[in-house]
Every structure is written in structure tokens, then in C-alpha cells.
C-alpha positions as CSV (number, residue, x, y, z in Angstrom):
1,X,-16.7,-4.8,25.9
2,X,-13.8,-6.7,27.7
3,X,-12.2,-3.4,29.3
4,X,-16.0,-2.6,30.6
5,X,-16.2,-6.7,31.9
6,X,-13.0,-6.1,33.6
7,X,-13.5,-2.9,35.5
8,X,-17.0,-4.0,36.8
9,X,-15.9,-8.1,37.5
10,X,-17.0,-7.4,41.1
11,X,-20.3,-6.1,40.8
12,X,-20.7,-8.9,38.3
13,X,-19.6,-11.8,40.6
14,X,-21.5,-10.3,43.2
15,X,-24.6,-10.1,41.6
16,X,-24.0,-13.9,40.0
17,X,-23.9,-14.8,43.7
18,X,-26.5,-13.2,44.7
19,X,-29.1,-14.8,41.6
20,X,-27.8,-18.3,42.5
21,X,-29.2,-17.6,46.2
22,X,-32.4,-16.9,45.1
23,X,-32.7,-19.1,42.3
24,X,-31.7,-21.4,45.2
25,X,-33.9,-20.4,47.6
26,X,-37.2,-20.7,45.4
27,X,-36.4,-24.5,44.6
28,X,-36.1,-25.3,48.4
29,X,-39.3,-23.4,48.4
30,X,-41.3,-25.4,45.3
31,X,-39.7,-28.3,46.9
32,X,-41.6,-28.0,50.3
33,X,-44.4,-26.8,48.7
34,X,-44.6,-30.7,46.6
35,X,-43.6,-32.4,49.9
36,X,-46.4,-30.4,51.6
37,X,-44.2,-28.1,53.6
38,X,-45.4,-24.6,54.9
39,X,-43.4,-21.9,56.2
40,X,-45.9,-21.1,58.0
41,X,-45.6,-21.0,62.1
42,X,-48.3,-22.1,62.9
43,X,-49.2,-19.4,65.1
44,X,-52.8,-18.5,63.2
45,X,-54.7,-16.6,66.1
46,X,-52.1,-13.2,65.1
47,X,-52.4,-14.2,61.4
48,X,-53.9,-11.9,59.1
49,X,-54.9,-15.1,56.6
50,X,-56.1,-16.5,59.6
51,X,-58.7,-19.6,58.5
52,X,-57.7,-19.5,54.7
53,X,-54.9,-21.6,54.9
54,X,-54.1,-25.4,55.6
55,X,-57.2,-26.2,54.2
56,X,-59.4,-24.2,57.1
57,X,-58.3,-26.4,59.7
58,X,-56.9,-23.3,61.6
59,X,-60.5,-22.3,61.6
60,X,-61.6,-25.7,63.3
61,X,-59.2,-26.0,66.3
């Protein structure tokens, strides 16, 4: 088990790395969700969701 740890430590770190961003990445993104946030751009007329978000206010402007 240690001589396999030892010959694969860098695909290990890397994929430790890599599941810390994402673990990061979706508590920024709860986060803004609590706070009311949206990643949205705003830009509804070319959405495909277009009126079914932000409460339909896209569809009253």
C-alpha cells in the first residue's frame, strides 16, 4: 500500500487540490444563494429560462 501511495503522490496531491476547489467553489455558491446572490447576468431577453427566474420580474420589465 505505501510503495503504491508513493509512486502515485502526484496524481494524489493533484486530485486533493482539485476537490478542495470545488468543495470551495460550491460554499461561495450556497453562500450567495443565502445572501440572495445570482450568477446570473442579467441579460434575460437571450435566456433560455427567460421569465422563470428572479421571481418573474424578468417577465415584468
Amino acid at each position: 500500500m505505501l510503495s503504491w501511495i508513493s509512486a502515485n503522490i502526484g496524481s494524489i496531491i493533484i486530485c486533493l487540490v482539485l476537490a478542495a476547489i470545488v468543495v470551495g467553489i460550491v460554499f461561495v455558491l450556497k453562500k450567495d444563494k443565502k445572501k440572495g446572490k445570482s450568477a446570473c447576468g442579467g441579460s434575460c431577453c437571450h435566456c433560455p429560462m427567460e421569465g422563470k427566474c428572479h421571481g418573474g420580474q424578468a417577465a415584468e420589465k
